[in-house]
C-alpha positions in Angstrom: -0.1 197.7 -28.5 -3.1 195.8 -27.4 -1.0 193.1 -25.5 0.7 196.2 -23.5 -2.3 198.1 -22.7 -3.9 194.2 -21.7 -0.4 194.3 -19.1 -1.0 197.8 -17.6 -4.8 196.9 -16.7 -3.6 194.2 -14.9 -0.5 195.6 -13.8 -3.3 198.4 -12.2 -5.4 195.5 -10.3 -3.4 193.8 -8.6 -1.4 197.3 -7.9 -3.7 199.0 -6.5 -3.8 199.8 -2.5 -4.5 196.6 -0.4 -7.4 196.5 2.5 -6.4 198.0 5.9 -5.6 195.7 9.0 -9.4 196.1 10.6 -11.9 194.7 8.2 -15.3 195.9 8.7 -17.3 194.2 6.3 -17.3 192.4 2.7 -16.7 194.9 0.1 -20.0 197.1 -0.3 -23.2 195.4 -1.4 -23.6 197.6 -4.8 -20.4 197.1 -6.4 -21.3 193.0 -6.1 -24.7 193.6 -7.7 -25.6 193.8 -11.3 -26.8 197.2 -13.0 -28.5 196.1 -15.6 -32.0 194.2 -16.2 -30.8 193.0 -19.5 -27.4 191.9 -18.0 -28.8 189.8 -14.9 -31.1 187.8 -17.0 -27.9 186.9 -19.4 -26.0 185.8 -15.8 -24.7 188.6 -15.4 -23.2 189.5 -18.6 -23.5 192.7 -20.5 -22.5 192.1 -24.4 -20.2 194.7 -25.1 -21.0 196.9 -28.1 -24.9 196.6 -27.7 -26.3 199.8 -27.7 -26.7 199.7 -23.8 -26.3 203.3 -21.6 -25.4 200.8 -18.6 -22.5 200.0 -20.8 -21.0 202.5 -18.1 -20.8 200.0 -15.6 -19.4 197.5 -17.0 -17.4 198.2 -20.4 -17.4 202.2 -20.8 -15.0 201.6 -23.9 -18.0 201.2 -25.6 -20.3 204.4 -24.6 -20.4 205.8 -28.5 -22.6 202.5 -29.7 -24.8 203.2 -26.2 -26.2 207.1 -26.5 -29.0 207.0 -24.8 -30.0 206.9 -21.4 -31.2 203.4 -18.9 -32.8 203.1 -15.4 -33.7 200.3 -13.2 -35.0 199.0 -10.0 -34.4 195.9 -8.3 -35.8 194.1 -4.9 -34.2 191.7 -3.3 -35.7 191.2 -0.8 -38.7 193.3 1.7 -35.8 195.3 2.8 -33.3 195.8 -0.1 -33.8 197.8 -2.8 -31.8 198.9 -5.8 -32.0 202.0 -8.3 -29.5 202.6 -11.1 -29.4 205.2 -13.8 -27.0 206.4 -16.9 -27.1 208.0 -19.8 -24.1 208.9 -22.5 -23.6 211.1 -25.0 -21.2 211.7 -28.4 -18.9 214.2 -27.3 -15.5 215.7 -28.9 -15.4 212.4 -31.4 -15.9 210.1 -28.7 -18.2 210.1 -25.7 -18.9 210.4 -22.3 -21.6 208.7 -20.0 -22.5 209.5 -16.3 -24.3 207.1 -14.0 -25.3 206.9 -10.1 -26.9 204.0 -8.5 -28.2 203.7 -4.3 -29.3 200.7 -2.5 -30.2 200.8 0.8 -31.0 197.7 3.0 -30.6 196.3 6.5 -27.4 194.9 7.4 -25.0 194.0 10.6 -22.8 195.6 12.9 -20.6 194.5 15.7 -19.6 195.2 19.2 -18.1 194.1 22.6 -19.5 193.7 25.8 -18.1 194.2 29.3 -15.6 190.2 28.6 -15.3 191.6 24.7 -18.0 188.9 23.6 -19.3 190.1 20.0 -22.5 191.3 19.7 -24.0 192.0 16.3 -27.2 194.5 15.7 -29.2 195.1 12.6 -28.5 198.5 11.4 -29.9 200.6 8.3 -27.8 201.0 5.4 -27.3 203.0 2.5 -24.8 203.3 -0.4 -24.4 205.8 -3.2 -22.4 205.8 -6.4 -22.1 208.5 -8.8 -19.7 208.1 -11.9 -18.3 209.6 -15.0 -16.9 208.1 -17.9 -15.1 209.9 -20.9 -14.6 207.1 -23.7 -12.5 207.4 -27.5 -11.4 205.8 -30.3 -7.6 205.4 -31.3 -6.5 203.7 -34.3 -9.2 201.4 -34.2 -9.2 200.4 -30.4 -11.4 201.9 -28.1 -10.3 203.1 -24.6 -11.8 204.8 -21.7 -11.5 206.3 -18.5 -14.1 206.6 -15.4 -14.3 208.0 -12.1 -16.4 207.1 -9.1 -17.7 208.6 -6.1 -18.7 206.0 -3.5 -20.4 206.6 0.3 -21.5 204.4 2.9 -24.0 205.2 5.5 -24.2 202.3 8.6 -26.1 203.1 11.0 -24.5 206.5 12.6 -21.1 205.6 10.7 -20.4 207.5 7.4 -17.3 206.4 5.0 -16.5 207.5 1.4 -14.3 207.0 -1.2 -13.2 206.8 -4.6 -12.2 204.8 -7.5 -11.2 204.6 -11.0 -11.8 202.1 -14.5 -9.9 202.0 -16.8 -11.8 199.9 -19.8 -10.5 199.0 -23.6 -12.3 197.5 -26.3 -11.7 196.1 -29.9 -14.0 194.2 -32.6 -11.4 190.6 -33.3 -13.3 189.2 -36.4 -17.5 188.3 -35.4 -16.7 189.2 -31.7 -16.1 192.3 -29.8 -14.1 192.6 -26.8 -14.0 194.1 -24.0 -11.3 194.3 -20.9 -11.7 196.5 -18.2 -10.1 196.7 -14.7 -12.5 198.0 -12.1 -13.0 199.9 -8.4 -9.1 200.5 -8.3 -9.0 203.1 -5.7 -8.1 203.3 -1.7 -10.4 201.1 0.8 -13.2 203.2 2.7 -12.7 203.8 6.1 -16.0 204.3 8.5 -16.2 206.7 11.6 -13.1 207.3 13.8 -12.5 203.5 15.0 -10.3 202.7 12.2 -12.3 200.1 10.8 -12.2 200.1 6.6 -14.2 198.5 3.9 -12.7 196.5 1.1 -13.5 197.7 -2.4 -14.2 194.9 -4.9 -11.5 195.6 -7.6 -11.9 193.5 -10.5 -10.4 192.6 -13.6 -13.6 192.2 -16.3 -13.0 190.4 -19.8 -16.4 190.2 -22.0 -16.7 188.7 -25.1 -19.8 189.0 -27.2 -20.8 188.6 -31.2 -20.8 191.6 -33.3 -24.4 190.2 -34.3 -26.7 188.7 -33.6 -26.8 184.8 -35.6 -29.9 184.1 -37.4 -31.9 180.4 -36.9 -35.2 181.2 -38.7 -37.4 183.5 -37.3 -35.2 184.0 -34.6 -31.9 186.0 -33.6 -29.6 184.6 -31.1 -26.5 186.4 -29.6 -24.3 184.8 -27.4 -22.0 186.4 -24.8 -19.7 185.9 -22.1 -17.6 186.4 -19.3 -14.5 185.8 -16.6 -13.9 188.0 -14.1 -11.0 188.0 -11.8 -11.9 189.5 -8.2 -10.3 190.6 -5.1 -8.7 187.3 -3.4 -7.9 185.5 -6.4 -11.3 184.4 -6.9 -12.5 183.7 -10.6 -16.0 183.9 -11.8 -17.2 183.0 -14.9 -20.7 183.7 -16.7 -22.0 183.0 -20.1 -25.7 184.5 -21.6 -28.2 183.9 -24.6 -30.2 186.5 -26.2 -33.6 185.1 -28.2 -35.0 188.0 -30.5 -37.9 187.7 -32.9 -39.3 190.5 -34.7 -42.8 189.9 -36.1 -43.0 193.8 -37.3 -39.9 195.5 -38.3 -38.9 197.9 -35.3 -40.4 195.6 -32.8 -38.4 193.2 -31.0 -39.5 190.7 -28.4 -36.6 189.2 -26.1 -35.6 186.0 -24.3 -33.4 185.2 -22.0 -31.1 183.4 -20.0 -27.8 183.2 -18.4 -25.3 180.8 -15.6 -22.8 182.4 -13.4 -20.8 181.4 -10.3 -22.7 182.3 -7.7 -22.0 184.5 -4.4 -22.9 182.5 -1.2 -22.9 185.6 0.5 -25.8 187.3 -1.5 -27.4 183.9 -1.5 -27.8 183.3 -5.6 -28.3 180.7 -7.5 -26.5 180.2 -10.5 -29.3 180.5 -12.9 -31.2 183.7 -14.6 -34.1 184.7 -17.0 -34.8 187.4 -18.6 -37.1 188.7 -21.4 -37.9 192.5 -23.1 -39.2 194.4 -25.6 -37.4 196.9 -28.0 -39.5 199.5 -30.0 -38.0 202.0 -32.2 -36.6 204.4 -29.2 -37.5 202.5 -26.1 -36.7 199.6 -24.7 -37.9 197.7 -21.8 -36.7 194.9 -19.8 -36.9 192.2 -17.4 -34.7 189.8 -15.1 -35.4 187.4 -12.4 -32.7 186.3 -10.2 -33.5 182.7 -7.9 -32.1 182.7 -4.6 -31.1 180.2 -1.9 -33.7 179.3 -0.1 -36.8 180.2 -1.4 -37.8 183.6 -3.0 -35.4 185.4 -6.2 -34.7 189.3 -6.7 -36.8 190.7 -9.5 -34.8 193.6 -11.8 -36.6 195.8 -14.4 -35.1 198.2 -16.7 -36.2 201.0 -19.0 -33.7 201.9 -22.2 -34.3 204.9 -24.4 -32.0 206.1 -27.1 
């Protein structure tokens, strides 16, 4: 069964409606960016099964170990800023999670002149996402649906659309994984010229321990991940999680993470990260290099 369901998610992905003739732009900045403080400073990588509301966004298979709710702000940049929020719930033996996250920043639009040379102009923009996930348990092997609400705003061009996830997860001895095919939906088209904007489906496999490993006075989880995007382009990203508690209930966190890095956001391929979890509340961290000069700072609030 889990080898079929592994066949439809692909099946799904590479199914799914293909980009209109007239490309506009890359696909939108906040589907390429990470929603999690805790996940960025790993490279990316949000262990499945952790006990994370943002588990929305990337695995939502596994929303009944993340009750709770999670928020976070990032900068990259003077002009780019980023603000994501979830929270889920138990709900008729399973659960459900719902999560919106806005960025707004200044990017480039293009015209012709009288001989149809281009001209590009810095234009505001803004994107929204709002989402709902309903996730359950059968015979032993998580599964979940979500549904997404995107909008663009360029300038005095508006576009909207929507997608779906569809997201499965299993515990395979010490590890849990997690599989889930992302943004399958139609591209977005903006105004009345036609122009659309490619979505960034994905397929997502993450692989993480079921705990954490202890060396001494410390707790180290390991994690990874490989995700197939749009264009046949692979990108791998692996994470470490340092914990030490001094007083039971209080947990201090390290940590750091690789991934192959987006030329077109300007990353590098290395991240930190560090946090604090008390008995309810959690609070982290991430910074993010980038190419030259500067990095993207990402904090995060958890509360269960």
């Amino acid at each position: 069964m889990h080898g079929r369901m592994t066949i439809l998610l692909a099946a799904a992905l590479l199914c799914a409606p293909g980009a209109a003739a007239a490309v506009a732009q890359e696909a939108p900045l906040l589907l390429r960016l990470p929603a999690s403080a805790r996940a960025l400073g790993m490279g990316g990588v949000l262990p499945p099964g952790r006990g994370d509301a943002a588990a929305l966004f990337y695995h939502p298979a596994f929303l009944r170990d993340a009750t709770g709710i999670a928020g976070g702000m990032q900068w990259l940049g003077p002009d780019t800023l980023v603000v994501d929020a979830a929270g889920a719930m138990e709900w008729l033996g399973g659960a459900v999670g719902i999560g919106v996250r806005s960025v707004s920043y200044t990017g480039e639009t293009g015209a012709c002149d009288n001989v149809c040379v281009q001209l590009l102009r810095r234009v505001p923009v803004s994107e929204r996402t709002a989402q709902v996930a309903v996730a359950h348990t059968v015979k032993g092997l998580r599964l979940a649906l979500a549904g997404t609400y995107l909008e663009q705003r360029r300038d005095l061009a508006r576009g909207s659309t929507w997608a779906a996830d569809a997201s499965l997860g299993a515990a395979a001895g010490p590890m849990r994984i997690g599989l889930t095919a992302q943004n399958l939906g139609p591209d977005m088209g903006m105004g009345s010229g036609g122009a659309t904007v490619p979505l960034n489906r994905r397929l997502l496999l993450g692989v993480a321990a079921v705990g954490p490993a202890n060396l001494g006075p410390l707790d180290i989880l390991p994690a990874a991940q490989l995700a197939w995007e749009r264009g046949a382009r692979f990108s791998p990203a692996a994470g470490l999680e340092l914990g030490y508690w001094p007083v039971v209930g209080r947990t201090f966190y390290l940590r750091a993470g690789a991934r192959r890095t987006d030329s077109a956001l300007r990353r590098r391929p290395f991240t930190a990260g560090a946090g604090f979890a008390g008995d309810r509340i959690g609070l982290d961290y991430a910074l993010e290099p980038l190419e030259g000069g500067g990095a993207a700072h990402h904090i995060g609030i958890r509360w269960r």
